[in-house]
C-alpha positions as CSV (number, residue, x, y, z in Angstrom):
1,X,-79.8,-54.4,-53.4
2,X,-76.5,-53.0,-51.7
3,X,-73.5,-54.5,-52.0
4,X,-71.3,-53.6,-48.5
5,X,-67.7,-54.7,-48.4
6,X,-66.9,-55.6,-44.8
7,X,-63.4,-55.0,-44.0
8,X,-61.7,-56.6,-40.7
9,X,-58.8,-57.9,-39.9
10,X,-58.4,-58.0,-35.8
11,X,-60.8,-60.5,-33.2
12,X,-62.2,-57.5,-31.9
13,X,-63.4,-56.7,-35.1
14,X,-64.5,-59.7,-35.7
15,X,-66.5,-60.2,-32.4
16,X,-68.5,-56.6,-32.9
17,X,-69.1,-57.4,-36.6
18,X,-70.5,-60.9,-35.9
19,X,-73.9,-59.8,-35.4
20,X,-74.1,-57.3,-38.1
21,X,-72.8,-59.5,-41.3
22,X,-75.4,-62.4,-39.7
23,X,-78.3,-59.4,-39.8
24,X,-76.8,-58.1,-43.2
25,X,-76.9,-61.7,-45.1
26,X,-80.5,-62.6,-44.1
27,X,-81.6,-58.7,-45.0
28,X,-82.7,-59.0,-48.5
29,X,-81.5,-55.4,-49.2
30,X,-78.3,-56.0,-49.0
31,X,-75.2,-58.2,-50.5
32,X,-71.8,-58.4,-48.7
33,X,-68.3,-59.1,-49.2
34,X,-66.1,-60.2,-46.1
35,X,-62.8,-59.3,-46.9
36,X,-60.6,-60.5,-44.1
37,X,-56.7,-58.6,-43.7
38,X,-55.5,-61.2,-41.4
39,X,-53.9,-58.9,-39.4
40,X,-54.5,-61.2,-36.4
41,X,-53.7,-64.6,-37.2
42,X,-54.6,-67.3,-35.0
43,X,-56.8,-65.2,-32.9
44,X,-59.2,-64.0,-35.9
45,X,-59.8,-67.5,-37.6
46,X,-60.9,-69.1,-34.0
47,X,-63.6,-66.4,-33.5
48,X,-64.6,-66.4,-36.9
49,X,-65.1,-70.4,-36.4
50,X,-66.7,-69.9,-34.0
51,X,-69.0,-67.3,-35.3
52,X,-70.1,-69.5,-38.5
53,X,-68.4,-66.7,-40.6
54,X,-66.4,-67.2,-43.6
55,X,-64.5,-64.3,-45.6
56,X,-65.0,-63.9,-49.3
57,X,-61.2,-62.5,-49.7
58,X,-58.5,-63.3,-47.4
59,X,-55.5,-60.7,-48.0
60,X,-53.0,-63.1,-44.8
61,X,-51.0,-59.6,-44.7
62,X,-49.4,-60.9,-40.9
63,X,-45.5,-61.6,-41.1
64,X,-43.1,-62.0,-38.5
65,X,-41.7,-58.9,-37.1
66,X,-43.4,-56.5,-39.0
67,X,-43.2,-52.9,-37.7
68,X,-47.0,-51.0,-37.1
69,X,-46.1,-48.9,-40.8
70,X,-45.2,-52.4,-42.6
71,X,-48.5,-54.2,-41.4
72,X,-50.6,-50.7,-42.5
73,X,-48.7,-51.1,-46.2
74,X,-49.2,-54.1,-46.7
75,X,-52.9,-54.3,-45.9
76,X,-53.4,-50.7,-47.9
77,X,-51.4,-52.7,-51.0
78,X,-53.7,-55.5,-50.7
79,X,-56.5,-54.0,-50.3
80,X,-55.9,-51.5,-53.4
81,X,-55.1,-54.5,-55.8
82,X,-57.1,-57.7,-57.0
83,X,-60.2,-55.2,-57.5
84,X,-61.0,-56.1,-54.2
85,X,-63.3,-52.8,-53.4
86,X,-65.0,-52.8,-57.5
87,X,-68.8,-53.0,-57.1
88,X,-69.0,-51.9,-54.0
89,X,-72.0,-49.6,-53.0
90,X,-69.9,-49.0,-49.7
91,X,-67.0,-50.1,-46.9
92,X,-67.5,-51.0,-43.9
93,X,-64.7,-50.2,-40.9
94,X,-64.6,-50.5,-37.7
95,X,-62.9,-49.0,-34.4
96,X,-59.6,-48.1,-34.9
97,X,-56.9,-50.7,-36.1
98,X,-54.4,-50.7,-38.9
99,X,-57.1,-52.4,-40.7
100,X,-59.7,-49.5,-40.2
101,X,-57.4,-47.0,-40.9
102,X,-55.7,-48.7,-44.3
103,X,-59.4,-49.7,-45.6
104,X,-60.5,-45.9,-45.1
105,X,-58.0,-45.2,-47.1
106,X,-58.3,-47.7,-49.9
107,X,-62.5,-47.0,-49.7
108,X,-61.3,-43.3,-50.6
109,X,-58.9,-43.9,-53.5
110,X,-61.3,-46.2,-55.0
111,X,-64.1,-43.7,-54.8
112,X,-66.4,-45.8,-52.5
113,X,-68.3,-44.2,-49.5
114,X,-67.0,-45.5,-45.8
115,X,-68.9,-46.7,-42.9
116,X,-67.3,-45.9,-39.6
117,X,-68.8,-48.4,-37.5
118,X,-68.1,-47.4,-33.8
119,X,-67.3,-43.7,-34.7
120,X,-66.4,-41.1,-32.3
121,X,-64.6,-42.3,-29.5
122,X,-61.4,-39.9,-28.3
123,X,-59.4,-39.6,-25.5
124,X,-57.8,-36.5,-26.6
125,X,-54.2,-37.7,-27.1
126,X,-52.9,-39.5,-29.7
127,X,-50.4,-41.1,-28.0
128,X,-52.5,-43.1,-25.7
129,X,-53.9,-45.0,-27.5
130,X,-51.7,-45.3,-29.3
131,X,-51.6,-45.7,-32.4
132,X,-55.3,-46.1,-32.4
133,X,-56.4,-42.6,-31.4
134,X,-54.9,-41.3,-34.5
135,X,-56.1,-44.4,-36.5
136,X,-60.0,-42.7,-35.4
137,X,-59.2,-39.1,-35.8
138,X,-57.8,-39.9,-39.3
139,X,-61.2,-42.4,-40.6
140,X,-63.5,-39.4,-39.2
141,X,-62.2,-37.0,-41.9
142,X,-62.7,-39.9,-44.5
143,X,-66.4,-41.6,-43.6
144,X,-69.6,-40.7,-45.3
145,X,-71.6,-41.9,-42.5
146,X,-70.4,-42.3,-38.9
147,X,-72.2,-45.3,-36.5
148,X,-71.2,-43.7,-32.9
149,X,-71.7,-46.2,-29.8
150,X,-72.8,-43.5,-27.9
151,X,-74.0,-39.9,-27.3
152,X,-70.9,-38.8,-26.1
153,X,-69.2,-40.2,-29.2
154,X,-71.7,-38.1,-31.3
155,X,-70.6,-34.9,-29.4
156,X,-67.0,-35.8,-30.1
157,X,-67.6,-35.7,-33.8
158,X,-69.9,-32.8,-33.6
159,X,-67.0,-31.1,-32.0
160,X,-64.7,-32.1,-35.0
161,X,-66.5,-30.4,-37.4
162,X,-68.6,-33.5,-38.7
163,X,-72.0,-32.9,-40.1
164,X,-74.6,-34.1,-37.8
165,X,-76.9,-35.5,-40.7
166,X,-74.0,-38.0,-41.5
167,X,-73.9,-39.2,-37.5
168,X,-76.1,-42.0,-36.1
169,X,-75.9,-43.0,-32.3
170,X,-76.3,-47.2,-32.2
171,X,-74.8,-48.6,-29.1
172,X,-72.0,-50.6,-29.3
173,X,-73.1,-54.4,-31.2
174,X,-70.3,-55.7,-28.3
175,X,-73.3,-56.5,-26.2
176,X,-74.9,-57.7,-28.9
177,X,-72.4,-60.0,-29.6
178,X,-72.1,-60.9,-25.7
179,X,-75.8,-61.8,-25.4
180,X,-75.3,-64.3,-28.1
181,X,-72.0,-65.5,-26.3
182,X,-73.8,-65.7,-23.1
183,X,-76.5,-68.2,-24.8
184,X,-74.1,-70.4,-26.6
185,X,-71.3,-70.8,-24.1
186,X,-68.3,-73.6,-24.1
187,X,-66.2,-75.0,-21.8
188,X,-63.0,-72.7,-20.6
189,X,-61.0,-73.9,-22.7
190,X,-58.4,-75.2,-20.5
191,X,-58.2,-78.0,-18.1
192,X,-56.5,-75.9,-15.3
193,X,-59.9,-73.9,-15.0
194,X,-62.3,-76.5,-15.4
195,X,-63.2,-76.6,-11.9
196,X,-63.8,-72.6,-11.2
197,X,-67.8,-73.1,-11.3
198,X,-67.1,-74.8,-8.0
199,X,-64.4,-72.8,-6.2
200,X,-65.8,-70.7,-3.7
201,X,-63.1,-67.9,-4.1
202,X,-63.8,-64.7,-5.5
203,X,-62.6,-64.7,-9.4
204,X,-60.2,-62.1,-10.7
205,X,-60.3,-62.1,-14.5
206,X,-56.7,-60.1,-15.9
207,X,-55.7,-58.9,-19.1
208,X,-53.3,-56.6,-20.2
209,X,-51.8,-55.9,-24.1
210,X,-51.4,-52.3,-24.9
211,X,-48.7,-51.0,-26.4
212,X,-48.6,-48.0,-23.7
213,X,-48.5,-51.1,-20.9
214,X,-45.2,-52.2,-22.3
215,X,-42.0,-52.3,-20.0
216,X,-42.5,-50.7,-16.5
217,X,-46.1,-50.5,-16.4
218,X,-46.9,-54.1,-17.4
219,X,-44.0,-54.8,-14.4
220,X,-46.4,-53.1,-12.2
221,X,-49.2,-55.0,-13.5
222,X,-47.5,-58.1,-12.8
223,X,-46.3,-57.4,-9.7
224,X,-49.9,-56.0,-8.5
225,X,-51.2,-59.2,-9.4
226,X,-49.1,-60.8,-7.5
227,X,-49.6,-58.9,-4.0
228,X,-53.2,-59.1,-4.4
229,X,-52.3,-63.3,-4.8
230,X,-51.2,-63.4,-1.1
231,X,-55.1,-63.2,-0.4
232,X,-56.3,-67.0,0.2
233,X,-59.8,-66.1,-0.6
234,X,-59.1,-65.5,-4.5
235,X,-58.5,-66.7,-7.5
236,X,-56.6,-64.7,-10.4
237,X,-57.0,-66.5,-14.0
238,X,-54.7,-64.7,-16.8
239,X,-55.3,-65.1,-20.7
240,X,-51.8,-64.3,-21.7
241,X,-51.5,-62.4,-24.9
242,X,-49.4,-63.6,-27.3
243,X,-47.1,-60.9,-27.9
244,X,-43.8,-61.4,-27.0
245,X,-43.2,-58.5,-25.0
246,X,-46.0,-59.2,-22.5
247,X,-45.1,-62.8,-21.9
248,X,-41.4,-61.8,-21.0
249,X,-43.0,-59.6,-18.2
250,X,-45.7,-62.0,-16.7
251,X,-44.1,-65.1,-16.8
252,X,-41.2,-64.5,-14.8
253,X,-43.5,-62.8,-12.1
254,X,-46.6,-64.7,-12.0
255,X,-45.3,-68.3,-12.6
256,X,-45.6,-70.7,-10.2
257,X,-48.2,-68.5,-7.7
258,X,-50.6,-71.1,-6.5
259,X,-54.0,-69.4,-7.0
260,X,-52.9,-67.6,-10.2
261,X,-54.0,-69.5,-13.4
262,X,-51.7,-68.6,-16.8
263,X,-53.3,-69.5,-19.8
264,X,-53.6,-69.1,-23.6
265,X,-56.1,-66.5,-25.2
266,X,-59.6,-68.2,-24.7
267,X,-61.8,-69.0,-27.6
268,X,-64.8,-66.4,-27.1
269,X,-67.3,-68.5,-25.6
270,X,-64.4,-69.9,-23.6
271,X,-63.8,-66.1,-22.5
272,X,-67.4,-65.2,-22.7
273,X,-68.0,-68.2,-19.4
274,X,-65.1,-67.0,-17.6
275,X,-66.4,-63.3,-18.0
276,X,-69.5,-64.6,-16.9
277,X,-67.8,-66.5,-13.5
278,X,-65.4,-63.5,-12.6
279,X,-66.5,-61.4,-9.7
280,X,-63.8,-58.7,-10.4
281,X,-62.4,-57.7,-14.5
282,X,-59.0,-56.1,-13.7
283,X,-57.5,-55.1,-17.8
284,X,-56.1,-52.4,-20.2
285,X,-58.3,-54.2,-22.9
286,X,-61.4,-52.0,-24.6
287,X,-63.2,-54.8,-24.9
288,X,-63.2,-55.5,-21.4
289,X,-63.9,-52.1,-20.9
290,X,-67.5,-52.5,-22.6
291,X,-68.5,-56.2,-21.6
292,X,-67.4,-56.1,-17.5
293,X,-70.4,-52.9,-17.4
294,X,-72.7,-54.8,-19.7
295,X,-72.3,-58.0,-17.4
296,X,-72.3,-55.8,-14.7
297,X,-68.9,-56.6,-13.5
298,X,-66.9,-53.9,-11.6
299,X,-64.0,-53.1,-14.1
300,X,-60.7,-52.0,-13.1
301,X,-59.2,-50.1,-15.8
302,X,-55.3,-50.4,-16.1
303,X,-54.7,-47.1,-17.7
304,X,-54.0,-43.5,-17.3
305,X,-56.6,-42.0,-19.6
306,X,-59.3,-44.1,-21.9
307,X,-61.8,-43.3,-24.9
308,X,-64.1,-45.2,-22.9
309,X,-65.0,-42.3,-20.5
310,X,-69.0,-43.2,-20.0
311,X,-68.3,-46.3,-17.9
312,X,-66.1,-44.1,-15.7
313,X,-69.3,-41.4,-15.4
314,X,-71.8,-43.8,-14.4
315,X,-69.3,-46.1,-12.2
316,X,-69.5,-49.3,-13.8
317,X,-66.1,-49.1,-14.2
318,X,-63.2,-47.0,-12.7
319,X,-59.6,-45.8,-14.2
320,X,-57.0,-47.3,-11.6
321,X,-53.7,-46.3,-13.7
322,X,-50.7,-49.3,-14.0
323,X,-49.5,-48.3,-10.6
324,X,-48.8,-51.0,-8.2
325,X,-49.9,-49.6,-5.0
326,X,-52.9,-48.0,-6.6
327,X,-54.2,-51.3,-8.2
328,X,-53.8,-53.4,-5.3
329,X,-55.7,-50.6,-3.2
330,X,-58.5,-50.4,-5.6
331,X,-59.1,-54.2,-6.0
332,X,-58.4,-54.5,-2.0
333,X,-61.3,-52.0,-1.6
334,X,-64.0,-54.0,-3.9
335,X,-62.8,-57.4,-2.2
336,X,-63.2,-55.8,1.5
337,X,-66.2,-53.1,0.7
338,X,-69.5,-54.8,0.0
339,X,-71.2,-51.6,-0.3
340,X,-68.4,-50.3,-2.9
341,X,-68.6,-53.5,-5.3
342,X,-72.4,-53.5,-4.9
343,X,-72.4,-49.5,-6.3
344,X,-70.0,-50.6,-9.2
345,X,-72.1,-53.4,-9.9
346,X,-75.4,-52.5,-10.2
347,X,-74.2,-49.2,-12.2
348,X,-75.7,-48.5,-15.5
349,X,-74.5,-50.0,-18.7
350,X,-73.8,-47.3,-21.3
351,X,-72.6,-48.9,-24.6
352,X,-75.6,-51.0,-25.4
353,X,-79.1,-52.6,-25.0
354,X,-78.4,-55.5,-27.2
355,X,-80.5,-53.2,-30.5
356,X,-77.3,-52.0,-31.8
357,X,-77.5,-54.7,-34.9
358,X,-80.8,-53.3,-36.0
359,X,-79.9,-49.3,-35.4
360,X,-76.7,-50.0,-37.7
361,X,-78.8,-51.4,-40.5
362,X,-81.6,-49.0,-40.2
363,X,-78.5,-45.8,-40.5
364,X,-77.2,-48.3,-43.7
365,X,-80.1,-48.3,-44.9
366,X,-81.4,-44.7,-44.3
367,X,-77.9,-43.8,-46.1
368,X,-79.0,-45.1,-49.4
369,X,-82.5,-44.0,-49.2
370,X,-84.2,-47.4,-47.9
371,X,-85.5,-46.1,-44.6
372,X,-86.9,-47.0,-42.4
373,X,-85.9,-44.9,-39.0
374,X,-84.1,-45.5,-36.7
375,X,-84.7,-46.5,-33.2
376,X,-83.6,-44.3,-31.0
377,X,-81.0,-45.2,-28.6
378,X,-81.3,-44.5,-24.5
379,X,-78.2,-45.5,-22.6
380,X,-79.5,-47.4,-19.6
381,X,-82.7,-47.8,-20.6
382,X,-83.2,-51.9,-22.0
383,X,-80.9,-54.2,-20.4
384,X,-80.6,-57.9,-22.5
385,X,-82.2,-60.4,-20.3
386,X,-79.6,-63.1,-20.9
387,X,-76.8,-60.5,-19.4
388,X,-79.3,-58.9,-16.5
C-alpha cells in the first residue's frame, strides 16, 4: 500500500479532488492523508460538506489582509512543520494556487515525489494569470509525474523540456465532479432564485474574481451587465465573490436592476442547478471555463488571453475580453442568432469524458509499479450521460 498526501487548500481544488480521494480511499492500494491549508475559508469547508470529505490535518493558514507572499509563507511553514509530509510515498497538488505551489515546495524539501494533478496548462505570460501562471511553470520543474487534462497540456510540457515518460493525459476530474453534482443537486440556495425553473427568460449566469479583472475591467464588466439588463427577455443571476474589491465594483452598478439577481457564492450543488438552468455562462472563472463546454453551455470568457485555449479551438467557448462594448455585442449575438448559440452549444467538450478519476489512478499507480494501463483519453469522444 501507498500512502498519498493530498494537499489543497482552495474550493476549486477541492471540487476536482472530490472524485479522486473518494476513488483513492475505496482502492485498496492506496492510503491517504488530506491535509487541508485553508487557504479559502468559508468557501472550502461548504464544498467539502458537501462532498462527505474530511481532512486529516487542517493547517487554517487564512488571516485577514494577508498579502499573496504572506499566505504562500505561511502555508510553506506549516506545511514543513508537525511532520506533516513523514511517511509519505507521494504529494498530491493540484492546478496552480499558493497551495500547489507551497506544497511542491515543501514535497521537495522533504524528499517526497510530487503529483501535479492538472499539469501543463500555459498561457504564455506570467502575468495573466496571474500569479497562477508562474505558480504552474514553477511545480513543472518540481513534479515527478505530471497528470495533464489534455493533449495540448502534454505538448506544453513536452515543449518545456519535461520527459514524456513522466506525463500522462487524464482529462480534467471537473466533469467528473460535475456528473456527480448533476445527480445529486440542491436547491439554489437562495430564496431570490427559487422560482428560475419557471421563468421563461433566457438565464445569464455571471462571475467574475481575477485579480487581472480588478479596477477598470471589472467596471466594464459591471457596466456590460447592466446594458445587456435593459433586455426584458432575460434574466442575469450574480454569485458575488467575496473579495472586497469585487463587491465595491458590482454593487454600486448592479444594485437595484430589476432582472439582475446578486447573491452569495452558491454551495456547489446550489451552483451545479443554476449551471444546469443557465442558457448563457458569461465569467473570468477557470472553472466556468471547463463546466459551461461540458454542459454544453456557450461560454463567454471575460479575459484577454486564457490557459484554457481548447474550448476556444473547438467553439464551445469564446474569449470576449472585459470590454464593454465587446461583451454586450457578443452576448447580443447568442441572444439574437439561433444558428450562432446552436454552433457554440453543440461544440465538443475537450476537458473530459467523466474517466478522468480512473486515468489518474491508473498513472498513480503505474508510477509505483502497480499497473495496470492506462485508458487512453480521446477528447470528444464519450460524453457523461447525465451532462449530454
Amino acid at each position: 500500500m501507498k500512502t498519498l498526501g493530498i494537499i489543497f487548500g482552495t474550493r476549486p481544488e477541492a471540487v476536482k479532488y472530490a472524485p479522486l480521494i473518494h476513488a483513492l480511499r475505496d482502492d485498496d492500494r492506496f492510503d491517504t492523508v488530506l491535509i487541508s491549508t485553508g487557504q479559502h475559508r468559508e468557501m472550502l469547508t461548504s464544498t467539502l460538506e458537501e462532498f462527505g470529505i474530511t481532512p486529516d490535518v487542517n493547517l487554517s493558514v487564512m488571516r485577514d489582509g494577508q498579502t499573496l507572499s504572506e499566505v504562500t509563507h505561511r502555508i510553506l511553514e506549516g506545511l514543513c512543520t508537525g511532520g506533516h509530509l513523514n511517511g509519505l510515498d507521494a504529494v498530491l497538488v493540484h492546478g496552480d494556487t499558493a497551495t500547489t505551489l507551497a506544497g511542491a515546495l515543501a514535497g521537495l524539501h522533504a524528499q517526497v515525489p510530487v503529483i501535479h494533478v492538472e499539469a501543463g496548462l500555459r498561457s504564455g505570460n506570467n502575468a495573466s494569470p496571474f500569479p497562477e501562471e508562474a505558480n504552474r511553470k514553477l511545480v513543472g520543474q518540481i513534479a515527478a509525474l505530471h497528470l495533464a487534462p489534455t493533449p495540448g497540456n502534454h505538448a506544453n510540457l513536452i515543449r518545456e523540456g519535461i520527459r514524456e515518460s513522466s506525463i500522462t493525459v487524464t482529462g480534467n476530474t471537473i466533469v467528473d465532479a460535475l456528473a456527480w453534482g448533476m445527480q445529486n443537486l440542491r436547491s439554489y440556495g437562495d430564496p431570490r432564485l427559487e422560482d428560475l425553473d419557471t421563468d421563461p427568460r433566457r438565464v445569464i449566469l455571471a462571475t467574475t474574481h481575477r485579480r487581472e479583472s480588478h479596477g477598470q475591467p471589472m467596471q466594464e464588466i459591471a457596466e456590460a451587465l447592466a446594458d445587456i439588463a435593459t433586455r426584458d427577455d432575460v434574466r442575469i443571476v450574480v454569485p458575488l465573490h467575496l473579495n472586497p474589491k469585487v463587491r465595491a465594483v458590482m454593487l454600486p452598478v448592479l444594485s437595484g436592476i430589476d432582472n439582475v439577481d446578486l447573491v452569495d457564492p452558491l454551495p456547489y450543488l446550489s451552483f451545479c442547478r443554476l449551471l444546469r438552468r443557465s442558457d448563457i455562462i458569461l465569467s473570468d472563472s477557470s472553472g466556468a471555463e471547463e463546466e459551461g463546454p461540458a454542459l454544453g453551455k456557450p461560454t463567454l470568457v471575460l479575459r484577454e488571453i486564457t490557459e484554457r485555449s481548447e474550448s476556444i479551438l473547438t467553439g464551445s467557448s469564446r474569449l470576449v475580453s472585459r470590454h464593454r462594448g465587446q461583451i454586450v455585442a457578443e452576448v447580443q449575438r447568442l441572444l439574437n442568432d439561433p444558428d450562432a448559440y446552436a454552433e457554440m452549444a453543440g461544440a465538443i467538450n475537450p476537458y473530459g469524458d467523466g474517466r478522468a478519476t480512473d486515468r489518474t489512478i491508473a498513472a498513480i499507480a503505474n508510477y509505483f509499479g502497480m499497473g495496470p494501463a492506462v485508458m487512453p483519453f480521446v477528447p470528444g469522444a464519450d460524453v457523461v450521460p447525465s451532462l449530454a
